[in-house]
N, C-alpha and C positions, 0 to 999 in steps of 0.2 A: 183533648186531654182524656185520659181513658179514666174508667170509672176504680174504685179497691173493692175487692168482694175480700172481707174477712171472718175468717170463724173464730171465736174465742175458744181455747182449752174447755172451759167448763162450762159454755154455752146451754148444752138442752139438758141441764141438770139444773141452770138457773134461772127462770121464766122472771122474765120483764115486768115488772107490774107500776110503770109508768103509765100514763096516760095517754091514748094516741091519738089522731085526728080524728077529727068528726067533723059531719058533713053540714053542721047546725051552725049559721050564722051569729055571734055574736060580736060585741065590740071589742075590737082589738086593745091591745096595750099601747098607749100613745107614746109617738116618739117628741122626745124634748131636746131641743141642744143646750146640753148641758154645757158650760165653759166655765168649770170651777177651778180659779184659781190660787188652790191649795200653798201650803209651804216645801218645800222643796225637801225636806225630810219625813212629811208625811209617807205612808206605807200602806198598802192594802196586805190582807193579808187571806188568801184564799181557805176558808174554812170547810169548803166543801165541794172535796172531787171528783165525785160520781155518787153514784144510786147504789145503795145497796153499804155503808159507810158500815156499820155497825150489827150487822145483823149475821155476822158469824166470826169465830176466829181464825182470821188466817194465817196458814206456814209462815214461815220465812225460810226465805229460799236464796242462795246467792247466784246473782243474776249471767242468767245464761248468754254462750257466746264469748267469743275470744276476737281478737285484733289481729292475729296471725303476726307471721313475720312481716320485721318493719318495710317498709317500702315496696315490696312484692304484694303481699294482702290488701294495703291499700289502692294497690292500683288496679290488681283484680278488682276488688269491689267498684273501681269509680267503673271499670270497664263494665261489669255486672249493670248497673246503677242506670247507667245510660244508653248503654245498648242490646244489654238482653232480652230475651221474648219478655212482651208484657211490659219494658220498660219500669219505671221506679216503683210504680207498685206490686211488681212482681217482683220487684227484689225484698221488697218490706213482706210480700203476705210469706213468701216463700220459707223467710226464714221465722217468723209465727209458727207457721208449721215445724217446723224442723227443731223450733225449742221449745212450742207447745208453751209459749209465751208473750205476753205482750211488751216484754220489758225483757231486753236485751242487747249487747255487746255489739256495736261492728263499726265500720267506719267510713264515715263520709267523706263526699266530696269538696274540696278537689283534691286533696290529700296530695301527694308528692308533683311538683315542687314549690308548690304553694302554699299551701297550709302545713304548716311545723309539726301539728297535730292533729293526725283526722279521728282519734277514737273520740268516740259517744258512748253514752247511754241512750240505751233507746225507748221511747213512750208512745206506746200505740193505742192508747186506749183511755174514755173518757175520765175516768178515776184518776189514771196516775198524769195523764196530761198536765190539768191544770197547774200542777207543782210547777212549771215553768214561767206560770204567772207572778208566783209569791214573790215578791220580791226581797222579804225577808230570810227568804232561804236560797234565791240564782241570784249570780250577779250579771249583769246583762253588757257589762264594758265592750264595747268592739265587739259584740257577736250579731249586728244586725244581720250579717249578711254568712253567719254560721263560724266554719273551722278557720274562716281566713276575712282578711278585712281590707279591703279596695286603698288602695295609695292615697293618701289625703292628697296627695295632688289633681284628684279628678273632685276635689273640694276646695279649692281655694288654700290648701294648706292647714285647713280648722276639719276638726274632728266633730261631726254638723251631731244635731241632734238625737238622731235617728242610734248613736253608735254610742252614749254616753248610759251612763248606771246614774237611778234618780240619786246613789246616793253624793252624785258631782256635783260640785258648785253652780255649774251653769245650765245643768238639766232643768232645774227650776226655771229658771228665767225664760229658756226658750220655749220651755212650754206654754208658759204665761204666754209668747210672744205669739206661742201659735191660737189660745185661744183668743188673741185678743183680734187675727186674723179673722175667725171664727164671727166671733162677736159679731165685730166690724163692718160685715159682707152679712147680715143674717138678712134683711131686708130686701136686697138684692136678689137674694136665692131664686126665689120662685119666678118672678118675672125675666131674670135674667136665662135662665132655664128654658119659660114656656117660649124665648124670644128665638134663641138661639137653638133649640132643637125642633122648629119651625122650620127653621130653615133647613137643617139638615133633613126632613124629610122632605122638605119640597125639591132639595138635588137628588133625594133617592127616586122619587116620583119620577122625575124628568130622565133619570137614566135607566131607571125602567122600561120607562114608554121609548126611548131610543135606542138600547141594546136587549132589551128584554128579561134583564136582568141585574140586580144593582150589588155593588160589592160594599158591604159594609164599614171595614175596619179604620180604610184611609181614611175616609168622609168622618166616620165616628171619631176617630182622633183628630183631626183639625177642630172639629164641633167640640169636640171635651176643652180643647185648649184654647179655645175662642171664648168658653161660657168663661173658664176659670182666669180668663182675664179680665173678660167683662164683671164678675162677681169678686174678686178679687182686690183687684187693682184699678177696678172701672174707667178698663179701658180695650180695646178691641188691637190684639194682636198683631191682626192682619195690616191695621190702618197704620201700625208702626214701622220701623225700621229690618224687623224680624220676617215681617210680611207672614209667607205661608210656610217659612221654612222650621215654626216652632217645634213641632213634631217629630220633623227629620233632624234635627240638629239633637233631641232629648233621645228619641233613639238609638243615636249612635254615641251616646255620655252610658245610657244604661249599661250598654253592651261591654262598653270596658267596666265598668261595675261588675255586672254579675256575668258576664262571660264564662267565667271558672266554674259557672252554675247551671249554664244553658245548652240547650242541644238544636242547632241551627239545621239539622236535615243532613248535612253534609255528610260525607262519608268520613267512617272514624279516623282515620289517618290523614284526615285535615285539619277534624275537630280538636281530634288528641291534641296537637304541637301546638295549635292556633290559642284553641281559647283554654281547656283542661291543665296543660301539665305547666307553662310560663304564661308570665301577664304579659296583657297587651300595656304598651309604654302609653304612658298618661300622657304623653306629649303631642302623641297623633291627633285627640281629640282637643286638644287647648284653644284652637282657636274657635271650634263650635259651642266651647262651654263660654269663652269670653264674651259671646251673642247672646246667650244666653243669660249673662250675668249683667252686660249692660242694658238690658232690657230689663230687667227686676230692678238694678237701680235708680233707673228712670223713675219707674212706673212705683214705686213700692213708699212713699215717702212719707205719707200719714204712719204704715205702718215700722219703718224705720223708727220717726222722731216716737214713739209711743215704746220701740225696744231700746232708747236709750235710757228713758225714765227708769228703765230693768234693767239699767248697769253693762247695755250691751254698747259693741262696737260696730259702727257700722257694717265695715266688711264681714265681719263676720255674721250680723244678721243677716246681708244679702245673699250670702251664699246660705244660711239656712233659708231663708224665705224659695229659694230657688228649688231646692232640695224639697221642702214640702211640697208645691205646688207641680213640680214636675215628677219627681221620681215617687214621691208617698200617693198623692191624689191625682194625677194623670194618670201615674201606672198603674194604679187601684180602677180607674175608671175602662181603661185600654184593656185591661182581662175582664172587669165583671159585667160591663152593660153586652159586648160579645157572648158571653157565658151565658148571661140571661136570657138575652135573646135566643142562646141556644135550648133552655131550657122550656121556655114558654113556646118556641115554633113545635119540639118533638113533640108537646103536652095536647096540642091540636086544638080544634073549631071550637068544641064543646065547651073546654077551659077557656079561651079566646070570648066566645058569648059573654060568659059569665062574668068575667072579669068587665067586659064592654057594658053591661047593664049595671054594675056596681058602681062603676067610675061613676058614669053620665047620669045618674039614678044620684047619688053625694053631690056631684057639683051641682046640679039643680036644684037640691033639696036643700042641702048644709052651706052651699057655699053660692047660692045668688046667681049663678052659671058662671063663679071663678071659682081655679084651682088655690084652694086656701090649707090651709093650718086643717081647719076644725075639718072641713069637708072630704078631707084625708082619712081622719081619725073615723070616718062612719066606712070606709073600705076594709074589712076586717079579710077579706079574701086576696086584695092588692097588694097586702103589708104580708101576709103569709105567703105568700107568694116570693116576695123581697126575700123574705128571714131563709126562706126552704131554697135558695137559691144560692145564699151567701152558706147556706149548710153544707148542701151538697156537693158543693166545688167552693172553699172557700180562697177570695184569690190571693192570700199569702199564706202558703203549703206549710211551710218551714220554720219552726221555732226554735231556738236556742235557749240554754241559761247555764250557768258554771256553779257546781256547789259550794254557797259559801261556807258548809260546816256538813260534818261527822253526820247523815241523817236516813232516815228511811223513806221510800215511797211505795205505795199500795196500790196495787193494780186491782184489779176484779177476785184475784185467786191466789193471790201473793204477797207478801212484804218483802221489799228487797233494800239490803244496807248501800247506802251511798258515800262514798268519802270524799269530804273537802277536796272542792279543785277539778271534780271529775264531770266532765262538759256531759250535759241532758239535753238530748234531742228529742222533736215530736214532730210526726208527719201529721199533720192536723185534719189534711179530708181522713185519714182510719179512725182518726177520734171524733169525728162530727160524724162518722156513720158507724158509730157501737152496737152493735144489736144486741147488747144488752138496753142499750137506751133508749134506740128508735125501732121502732116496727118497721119493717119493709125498708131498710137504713140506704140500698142502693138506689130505689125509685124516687123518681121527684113526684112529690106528695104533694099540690098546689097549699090544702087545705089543714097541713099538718099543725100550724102552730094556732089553729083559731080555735077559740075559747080556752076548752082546759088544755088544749095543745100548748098555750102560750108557757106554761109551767117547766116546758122543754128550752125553753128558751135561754135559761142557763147553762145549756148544753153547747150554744153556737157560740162561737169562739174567737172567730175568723180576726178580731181585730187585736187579738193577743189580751184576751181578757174575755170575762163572758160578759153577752149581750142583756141581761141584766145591772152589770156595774158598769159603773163611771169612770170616765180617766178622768187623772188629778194629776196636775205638776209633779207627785209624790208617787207616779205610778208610770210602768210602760204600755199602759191600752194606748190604743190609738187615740190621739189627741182629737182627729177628724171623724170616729167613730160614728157619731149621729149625723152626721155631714153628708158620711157617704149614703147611708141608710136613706136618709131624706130625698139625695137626690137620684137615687136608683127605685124610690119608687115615683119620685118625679116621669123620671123614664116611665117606670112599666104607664104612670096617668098618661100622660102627653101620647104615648104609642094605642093605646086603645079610648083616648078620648078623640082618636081622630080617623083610627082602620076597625072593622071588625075583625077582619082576621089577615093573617098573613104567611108565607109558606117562606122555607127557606131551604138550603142546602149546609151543610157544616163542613168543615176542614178543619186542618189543627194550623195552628201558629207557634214559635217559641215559646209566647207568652198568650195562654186565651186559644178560645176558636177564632177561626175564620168563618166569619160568615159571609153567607150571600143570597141576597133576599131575591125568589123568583116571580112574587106575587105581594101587591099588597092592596087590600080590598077596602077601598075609603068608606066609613061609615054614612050609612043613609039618613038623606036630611029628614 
């Protein structure tokens, strides 16, 4: 995934006087899983969206950029979008420049014939971002997935949770249902974790030492989907009826999902007909999604009989329980522990050391020589690392929200009028790398959020809300927000409490790197 290099209009006329990293060890900000569950009318309401809020008057400007003619411009643009030099972020930085603004007109994909309506508003910047979080001002109905939204037949027929506005009846409920998943499974985490990603380096080991080189993603995705069964559902996937085939079977459910979304390699005049301009028929995949769904039924029953007390229906919980576990936190896990890994193999030995001494230096001190709670909390380098990781590639790009009224939103150098109904989009890695907010915003910083770095921290975003707030049944942050946090730095402990260092090679995948490990160096007893 290629990196966005962006310059703001009024960049070196406005000097950053945020706080940046430093190289001074202190204790980090601990992570808590939070699982509050709120009233289903409750609201967050974003009071502040960027740096620099109140410290000059800005123009108001009417937001630049046009939709061109209907069905021709948008299909340029999907054509732009997806295949032009530089790919999607040369299509976003290109036109910054060209309107010498952050906030601007055009139109996404997949636009014709799929999406009825591809214009946006567009949000590239950390100030006017956030506005997609408020929920008192977007409304988030059917836009999980942007200008267009997936056949409920690759759902069971229910509109899951993922695609519902908090202010719907059953947004509440199912969120309760997901934290009570959460809850549930909190105990399980860590052991089920150190259990199962064991093992997965002990086949990376073994295929090392026999081809010379081990390929990451497959292996990594059977292990994601093995822990979250075993953590979950406490039960081991493989040992069921599903066998090995869990992976491959969510796979090919995503892909009629976001299909309209992705770019498989192919040559465009496969891509165009195939996945871009008509859906793929929900019926092709039915019978790998009903493997999928009797498998969560089996398996899910504690957390069933606990979503009926919440007024739900069976089926219809199964097929959200499915939906979380496979498409929100598989797919979550299938782009970010790849990414990381990519992050930390380019960062080299040096970083590799130090993170190796911090770990194994906590566990013995803070944690008895086990991976705990507390003895996390004394790695303030391990956990910045996570946050700088989830900054600089965050793995869900793409935000939506629909205006629910008449309103303004503020960029860095601007005020631009909004009208009710008028869909807001944000490419979210332009807004996690602002340089008005971060120093050095395209480099991966290990050390960026330790100490007073951590005060950036309302800056990362990645879980559709900043990593300072909480999701609430009354809110769209990620229900799994400290979930994922927790066990991505599970990863980064478990991978350097057992190699010093290790080398790798990168590729790109539809979703994530490809990785492939050519070295990996076991730590000395």
């Amino acid at each position: 995934m290629s990196t966005s290099s962006l310059t703001f209009p009024s960049f070196h006329h406005h000097k950053n006087n945020l706080p940046t990293s430093k190289t001074t060890i202190n204790h980090g900000r601990p992570i808590i899983i939070r699982l509050n569950a709120a009233s289903p009318d409750t609201t967050t309401t974003i009071t502040t969206t960027g740096s620099n809020t109140n410290d000059k008057n800005l123009p108001i400007r009417p937001i630049p950029g046009s939709y061109g003619i209907p069905f021709f411009q948008p299909f340029k643009d999907r054509f732009e979008y997806f295949y032009g030099p530089g790919g999607r972020d040369e299509f976003f930085k290109t036109r910054v420049q060209k309107h010498q603004s952050t906030v601007f007109r055009t139109n996404m994909p997949p636009g014709p014939f799929i999406s009825k309506n591809p214009n946006v508003v567009v949000l590239l910047d950390a100030k006017s971002f956030p506005t997609l979080f408020d929920v008192t001002k977007v409304e988030k109905k059917d836009l999980f997935t942007g200008t267009y939204m997936p056949s409920t037949e690759l759902t069971g027929g229910h509109r899951v949770l993922s695609y519902l506005d908090p202010s719907e009846p059953k947004h509440g409920p199912l969120k309760n249902m997901v934290f009570f998943m959460l809850k549930n499974s909190i105990k399980r985490i860590i052991p089920e974790f150190e259990k199962t990603y064991n093992e997965l380096f002990d086949q990376l080991e073994n295929e090392l030492s026999n081809k010379g080189k081990a390929f990451f993603n497959d292996v990594g995705e059977q292990t994601a989907f093995r822990f979250l069964g075993r953590t979950y559902l406490e039960t081991n996937p493989e040992d069921t009826k599903i066998g090995k085939d869990g992976p491959k079977l969510i796979g090919t459910w995503v892909l009629f999902n976001l299909g309209p979304l992705l770019r498989l390699g192919l040559p465009w005049f496969v891509e165009e007909p195939l996945l871009h301009t008509f859906r793929l028929p929900a019926a092709l995949v039915k019978k790998n999604y009903n493997k999928l769904y009797d498998f969560f039924e089996s398996y899910s029953g504690s957390i069933i009989e606990h979503a009926k007390t919440l007024g739900l229906e069976k089926d219809e919980v199964v097929h959200n329980i499915l939906f979380t576990v496979c498409f929100n936190t598989f797919g979550g896990i299938k782009i970010l522990f790849p990414n990381t890994l990519k992050w930390l193999g380019r960062a080299g030995t040096n970083l590799h050391t130090q993170l190796a001494e911090e770990i194994r230096n906590a566990i013995k001190v803070h944690g008895g020589g086990k991976v705990t709670m507390a003895a996390m909390e004394q790695m303030p380098l391990m956990k910045s690392v996570v946050y700088e990781s989830l900054r600089i590639e965050p793995p869900v790009a793409l935000q939506y929200g629909k205006a629910k009224q008449d309103m303004t939103i503020e960029s860095h150098d601007a005020v631009f009028k909004v009208k009710e109904g008028e869909m807001l989009f944000g490419y979210q890695p332009f807004a996690t790398k602002d340089p008005k907010i971060f120093d050095r915003p395209e480099e991966f910083v290990p050390d960026r959020f330790v100490g007073e770095g951590e005060k950036l921290l309302k800056y990362v975003t990645w879980s559709n809300g900043p990593e300072t707030e909480t999701p609430t049944a009354g809110n769209k942050q990620c229900a799994g927000k400290d979930f994922v946090v927790l066990i991505t730095r599970l990863f980064v402990v478990e991978l350097f409490r057992r190699y010093d260092s290790f080398d790798i090679e990168v590729g790109t995948s539809p979703l994530g790197a490809k990785i492939t490990l050519t070295s990996l160096k076991r730590a000395r007893a």
